[in-house]
C-alpha positions in Angstrom: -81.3 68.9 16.5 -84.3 70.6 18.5 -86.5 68.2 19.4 -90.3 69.7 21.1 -92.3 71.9 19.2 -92.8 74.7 21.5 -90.8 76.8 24.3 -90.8 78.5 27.4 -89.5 81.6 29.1 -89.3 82.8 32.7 -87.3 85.7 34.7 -86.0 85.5 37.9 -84.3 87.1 40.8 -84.6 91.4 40.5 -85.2 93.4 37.6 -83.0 95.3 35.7 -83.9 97.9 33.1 -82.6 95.5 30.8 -83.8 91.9 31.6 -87.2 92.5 29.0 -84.3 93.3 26.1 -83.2 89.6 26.8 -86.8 88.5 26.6 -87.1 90.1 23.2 -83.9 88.5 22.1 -85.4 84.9 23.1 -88.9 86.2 21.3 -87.1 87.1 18.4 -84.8 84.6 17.6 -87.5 81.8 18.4 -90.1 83.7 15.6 -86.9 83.4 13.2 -86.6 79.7 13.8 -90.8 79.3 13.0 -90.8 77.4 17.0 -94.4 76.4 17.6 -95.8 77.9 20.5 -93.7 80.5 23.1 -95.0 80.1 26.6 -93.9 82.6 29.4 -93.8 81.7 33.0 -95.3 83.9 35.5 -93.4 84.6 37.9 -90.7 82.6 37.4 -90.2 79.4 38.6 -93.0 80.4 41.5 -96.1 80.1 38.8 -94.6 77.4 36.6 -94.7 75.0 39.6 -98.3 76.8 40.1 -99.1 75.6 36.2 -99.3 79.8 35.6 -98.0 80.2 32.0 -98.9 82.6 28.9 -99.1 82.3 25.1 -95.9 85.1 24.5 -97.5 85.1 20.3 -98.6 88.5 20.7 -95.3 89.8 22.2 -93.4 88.9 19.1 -94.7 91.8 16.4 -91.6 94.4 15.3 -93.8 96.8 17.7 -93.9 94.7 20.9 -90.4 94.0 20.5 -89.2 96.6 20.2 -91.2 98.6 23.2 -90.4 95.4 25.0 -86.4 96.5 25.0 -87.6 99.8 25.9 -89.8 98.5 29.5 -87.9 98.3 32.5 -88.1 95.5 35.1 -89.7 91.8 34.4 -92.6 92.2 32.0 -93.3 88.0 33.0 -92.6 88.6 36.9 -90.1 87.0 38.9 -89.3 85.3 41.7 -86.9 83.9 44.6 -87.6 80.6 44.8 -85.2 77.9 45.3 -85.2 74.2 43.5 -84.7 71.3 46.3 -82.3 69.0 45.4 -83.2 65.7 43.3 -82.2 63.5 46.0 -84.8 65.5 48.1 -87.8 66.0 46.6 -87.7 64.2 42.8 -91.5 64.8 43.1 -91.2 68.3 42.4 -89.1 67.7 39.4 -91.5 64.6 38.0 -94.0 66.8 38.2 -92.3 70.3 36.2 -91.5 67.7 33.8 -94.5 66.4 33.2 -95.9 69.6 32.7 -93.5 70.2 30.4 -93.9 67.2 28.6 -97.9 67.6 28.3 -97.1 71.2 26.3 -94.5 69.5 24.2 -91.8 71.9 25.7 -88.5 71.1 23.7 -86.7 74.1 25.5 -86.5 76.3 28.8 -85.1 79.7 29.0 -84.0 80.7 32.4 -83.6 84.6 32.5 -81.2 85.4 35.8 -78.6 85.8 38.2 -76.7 83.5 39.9 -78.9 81.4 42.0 -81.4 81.4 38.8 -78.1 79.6 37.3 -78.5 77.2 40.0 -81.9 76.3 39.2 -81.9 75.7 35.4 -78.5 73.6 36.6 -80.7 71.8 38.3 -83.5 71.6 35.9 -80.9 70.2 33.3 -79.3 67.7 35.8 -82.7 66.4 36.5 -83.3 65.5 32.6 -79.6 64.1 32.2 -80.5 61.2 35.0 -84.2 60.8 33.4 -83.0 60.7 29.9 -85.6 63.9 29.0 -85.0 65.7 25.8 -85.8 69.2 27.4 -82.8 71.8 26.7 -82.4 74.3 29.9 -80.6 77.0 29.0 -79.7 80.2 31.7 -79.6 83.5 30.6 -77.5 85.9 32.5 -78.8 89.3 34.1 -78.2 91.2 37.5 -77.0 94.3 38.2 -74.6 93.2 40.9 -72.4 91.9 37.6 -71.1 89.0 40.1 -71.4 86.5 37.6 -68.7 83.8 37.3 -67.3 82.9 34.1 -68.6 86.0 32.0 -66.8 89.5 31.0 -70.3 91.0 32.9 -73.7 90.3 32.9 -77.2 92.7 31.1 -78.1 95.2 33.6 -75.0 96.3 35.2 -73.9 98.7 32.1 -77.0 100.6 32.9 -76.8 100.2 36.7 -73.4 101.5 36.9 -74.1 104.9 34.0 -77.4 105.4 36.8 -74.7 105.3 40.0 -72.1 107.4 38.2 -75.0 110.3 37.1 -76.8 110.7 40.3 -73.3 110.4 42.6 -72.8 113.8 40.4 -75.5 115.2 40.7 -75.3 114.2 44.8 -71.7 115.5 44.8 -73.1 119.0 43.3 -76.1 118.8 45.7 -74.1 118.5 48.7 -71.1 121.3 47.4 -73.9 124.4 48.0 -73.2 125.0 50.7 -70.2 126.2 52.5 -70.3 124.5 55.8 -69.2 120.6 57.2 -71.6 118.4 56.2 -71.1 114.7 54.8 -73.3 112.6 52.7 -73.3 109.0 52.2 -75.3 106.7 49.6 -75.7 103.4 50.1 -75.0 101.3 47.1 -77.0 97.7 46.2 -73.8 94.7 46.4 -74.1 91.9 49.1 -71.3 90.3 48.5 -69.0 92.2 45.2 -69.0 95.8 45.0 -69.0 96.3 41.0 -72.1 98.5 41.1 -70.8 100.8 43.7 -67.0 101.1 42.5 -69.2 102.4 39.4 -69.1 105.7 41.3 -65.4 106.7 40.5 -67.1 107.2 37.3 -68.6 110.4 38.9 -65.3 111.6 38.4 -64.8 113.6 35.3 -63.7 117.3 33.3 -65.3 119.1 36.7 -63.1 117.4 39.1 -65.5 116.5 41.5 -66.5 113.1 42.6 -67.1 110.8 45.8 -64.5 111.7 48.7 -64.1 107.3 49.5 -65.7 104.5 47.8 -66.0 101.3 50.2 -66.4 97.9 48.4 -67.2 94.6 49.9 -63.9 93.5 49.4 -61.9 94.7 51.7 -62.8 95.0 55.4 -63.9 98.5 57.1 -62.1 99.8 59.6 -64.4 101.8 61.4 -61.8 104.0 63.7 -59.9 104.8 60.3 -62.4 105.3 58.2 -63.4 108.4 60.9 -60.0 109.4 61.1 -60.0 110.0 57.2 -63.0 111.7 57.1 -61.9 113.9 60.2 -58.8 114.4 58.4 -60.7 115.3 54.5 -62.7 118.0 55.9 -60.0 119.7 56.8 -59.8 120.7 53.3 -63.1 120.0 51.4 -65.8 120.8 54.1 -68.6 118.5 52.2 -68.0 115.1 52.2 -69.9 112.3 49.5 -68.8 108.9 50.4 -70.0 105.9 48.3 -70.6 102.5 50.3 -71.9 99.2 48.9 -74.8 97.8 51.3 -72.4 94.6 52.1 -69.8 96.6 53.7 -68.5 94.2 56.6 -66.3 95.6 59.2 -63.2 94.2 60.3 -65.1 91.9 63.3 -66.5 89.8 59.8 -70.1 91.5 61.0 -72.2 94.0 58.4 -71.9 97.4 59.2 -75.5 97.6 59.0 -76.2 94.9 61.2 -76.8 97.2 64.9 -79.3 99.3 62.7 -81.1 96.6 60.7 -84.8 96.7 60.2 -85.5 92.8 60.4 -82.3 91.4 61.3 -83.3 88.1 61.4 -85.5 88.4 57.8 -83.8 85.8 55.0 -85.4 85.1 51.7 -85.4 81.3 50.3 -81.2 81.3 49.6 -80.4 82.8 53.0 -80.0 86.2 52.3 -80.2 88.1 54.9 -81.5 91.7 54.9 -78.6 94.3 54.9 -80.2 97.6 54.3 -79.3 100.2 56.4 -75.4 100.6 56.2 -75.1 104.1 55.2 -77.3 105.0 58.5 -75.2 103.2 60.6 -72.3 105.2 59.1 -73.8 108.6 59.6 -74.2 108.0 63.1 -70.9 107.4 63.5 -69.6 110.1 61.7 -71.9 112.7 63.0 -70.9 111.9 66.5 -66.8 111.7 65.2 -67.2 115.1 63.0 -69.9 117.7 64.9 -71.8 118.0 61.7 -74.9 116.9 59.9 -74.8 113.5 57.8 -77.2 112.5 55.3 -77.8 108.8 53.9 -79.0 108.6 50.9 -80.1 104.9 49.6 -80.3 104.3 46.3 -82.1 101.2 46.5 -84.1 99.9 43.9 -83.9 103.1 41.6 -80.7 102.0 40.5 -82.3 98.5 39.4 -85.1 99.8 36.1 -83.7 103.2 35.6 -84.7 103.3 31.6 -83.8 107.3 31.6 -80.3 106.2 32.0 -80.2 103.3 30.2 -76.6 102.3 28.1 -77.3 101.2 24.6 -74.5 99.0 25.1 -76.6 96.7 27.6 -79.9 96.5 25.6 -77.8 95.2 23.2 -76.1 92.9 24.4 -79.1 91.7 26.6 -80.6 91.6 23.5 -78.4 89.6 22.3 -77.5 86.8 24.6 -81.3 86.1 24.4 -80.9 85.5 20.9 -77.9 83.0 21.7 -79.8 81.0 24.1 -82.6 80.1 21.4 -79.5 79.3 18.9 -77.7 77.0 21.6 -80.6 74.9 22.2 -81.4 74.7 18.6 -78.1 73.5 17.9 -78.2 70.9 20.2 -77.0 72.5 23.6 -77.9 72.3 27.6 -77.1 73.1 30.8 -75.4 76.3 29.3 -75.7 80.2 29.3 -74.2 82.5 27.1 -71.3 84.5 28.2 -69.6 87.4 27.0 -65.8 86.9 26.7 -63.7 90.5 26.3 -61.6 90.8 22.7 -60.8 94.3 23.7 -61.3 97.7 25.5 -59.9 100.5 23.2 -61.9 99.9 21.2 -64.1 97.8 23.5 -65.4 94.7 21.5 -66.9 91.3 23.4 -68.1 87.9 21.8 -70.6 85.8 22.7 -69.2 82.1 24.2 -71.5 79.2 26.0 -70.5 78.4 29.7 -71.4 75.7 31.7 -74.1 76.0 34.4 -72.2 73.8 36.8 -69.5 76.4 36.9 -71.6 79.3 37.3 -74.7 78.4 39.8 -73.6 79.8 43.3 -70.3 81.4 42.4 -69.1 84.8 43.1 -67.2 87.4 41.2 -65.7 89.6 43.1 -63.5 93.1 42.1 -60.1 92.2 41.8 -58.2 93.8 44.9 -55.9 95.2 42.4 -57.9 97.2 41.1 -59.1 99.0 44.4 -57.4 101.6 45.8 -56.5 101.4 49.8 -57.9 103.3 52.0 -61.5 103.7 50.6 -59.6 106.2 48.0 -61.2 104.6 45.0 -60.7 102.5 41.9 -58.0 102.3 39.7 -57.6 103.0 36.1 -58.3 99.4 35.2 -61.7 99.3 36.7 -62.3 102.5 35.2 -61.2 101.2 31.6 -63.4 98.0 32.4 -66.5 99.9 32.7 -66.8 102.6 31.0 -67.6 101.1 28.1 -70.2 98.8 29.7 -72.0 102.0 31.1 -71.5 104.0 27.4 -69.3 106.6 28.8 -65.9 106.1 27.0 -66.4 109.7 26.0 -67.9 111.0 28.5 -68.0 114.5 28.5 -70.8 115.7 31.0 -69.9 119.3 30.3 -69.7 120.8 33.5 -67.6 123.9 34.4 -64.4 123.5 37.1 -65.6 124.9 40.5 -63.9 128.0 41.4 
């Protein structure tokens, strides 16, 4: 049973326009369960080893709640900050846990991606070997929906309906005019390119969508991927092409890497900065087609766009906060709930608990099955995978053929 009378919360990694929705769940199901006190961490993991945490009691009226699933981005603040290991530092873990200990903290909620999985793994390995009470529990977010061990993760659904809408209304944009010109937006996805394969949805009753769709997964081939191009606007003057920022060509470098702002710049897990892809593309293809190229980066309007956002994923982010309070009330650590996929037509998930350990530093790519060759797109499988995430099974945008 729960032991601790009192909890605390924290959000990592980037926002989404959903992460608050799984701060409302924990909120929520923690008022059910009459828990003491709720604590929040600001920023992350960042101000908890800074002692920086809130009383969350206000947050959990009907109201707040409520307009809490409705704010985009992390209404705590996150962070990037990466755990040493035990072995390393055990300092730094005697004294989070004595901090915890002096609030009477009988649970942690972990809001995050992957490498936040790697830190409540850590948090919970580090109370295993000192026989400590404290439950860690991950919950899963991030719009990159790279997330081993889980159908997806809260924020891509409304990630991928934002990419689909404004590649449309890009795609009609750049159709006005009737001359060669070619237009390419750069997509968020180091490493998996979930988010930008989300642009096939663009296609729909007014057959128009992105010309190519590049994904992480597969290598670029930069002299082909000119010839195509070359070869398209032979027939369709105005080109859209959708690129995820990881885009590596076939030398194993980034595309972006020759046009990088800070080439050298990496945040605490090694990431290094990769903007700039769709840039480096233009300049290519201007050069290769005599005609005007635009980049277009989305950036980090695709992250919180609330206008757009799929009921779907504030429910279900929502929801999974709601299992996280349950799991550790029942007894359970080092986990994170996981949605597990009982069917598409009509499209039904449940909730299942997955161990951290097999979740903290993996990577879920797009099966290579389900992208077409050639930069020609995704297949109907990918399309039957997210449409539902993204509420558009019946998608119906309403607008006319072009003549």
């Amino acid at each position: 049973m729960y032991t601790g009378k009192n909890i605390l919360v924290g959000q990592s990694g980037g926002p989404t326009a959903v992460i608050n929705a799984s701060l409302a769940g924990v909120l929520s199901a923690a008022r059910q369960a009459g828990i003491g006190k709720i604590y929040g961490m600001r920023y992350g993991l960042q101000g908890l080893l800074e002692g920086k945490i809130i009383d969350l009691e206000p947050l959990t009226s009907e109201k707040n709640l409520l307009l809490l699933q409705k704010t985009p981005a992390a209404y705590l603040g996150s962070c990037r900050v990466k755990l040493p290991k035990i072995e390393d530092k055990a300092e730094v873990y005697e004294a989070l846990f004595a901090f915890l200990m002096e609030r009477d903290i009988g649970a942690v909620f972990y809001i995050g991606g992957n490498d936040s999985m790697d830190a409540a793994r850590k948090l919970s390995a580090y109370a295993a070997r000192v026989s400590s009470p404290i439950r860690f529990i991950g919950v899963p977010k991030t719009i990159d929906n790279d997330m081993a061990c889980t159908d997806h993760t809260p924020g891509f659904g409304s990630a991928a309906r934002y990419i689909a809408c404004v590649t449309r209304e890009v795609v009609q944009d750049a159709l006005v005019y009737d001359q060669k010109r070619i237009t390419i937006m750069e997509i968020m996805g180091r490493d998996a390119g979930w988010l930008t394969g989300a642009a096939a949805l663009a296609w729909g009753a007014n057959h128009i969508g992105p010309d190519f769709i590049y994904l992480p997964e597969t290598p670029l081939d930069l002299d082909e991927f000119c010839e195509r191009a070359v070869e398209r606007q032979r027939t369709r003057r105005s080109l859209v092409i959708a690129v995820s920022e990881g885009v590596r060509a076939t030398s194993g470098h980034y595309v972006c890497e020759a046009t990088a702002m800070n080439p050298d710049y990496q945040d605490a897990f090694g990431h290094r900065d990769i903007s700039g892809t769709a840039r480096a593309l233009c300049e290519l293809l201007a050069l290769r087609c005599g005609c005007k190229a635009r980049a277009v980066e989305v950036n980090v309007l695709q992250r919180c766009a609330a206008h757009y956002t799929a009921a779907t994923d504030v429910r279900e982010a929502f929801a999974v906060g709601e299992a996280a309070v349950r799991a550790a009330m029942a007894g359970h650590t080092g986990v994170m709930p996981a949605f597990e996929r009982i069917g598409s037509d009509p499209y039904a998930c449940r909730i299942v608990l997955r161990n951290l350990g097999d979740i903290a530093n993996a990577v879920r790519h797009v099966p290579l099955e389900w992208i077409k060759p050639g930069g020609a797109g995704l297949t109907d499988e990918f399309l039957q995978y997210v449409r539902p995430l993204a509420d558009m099974e019946n998608d119906e945008e309403g607008l006319p053929a072009l003549p």
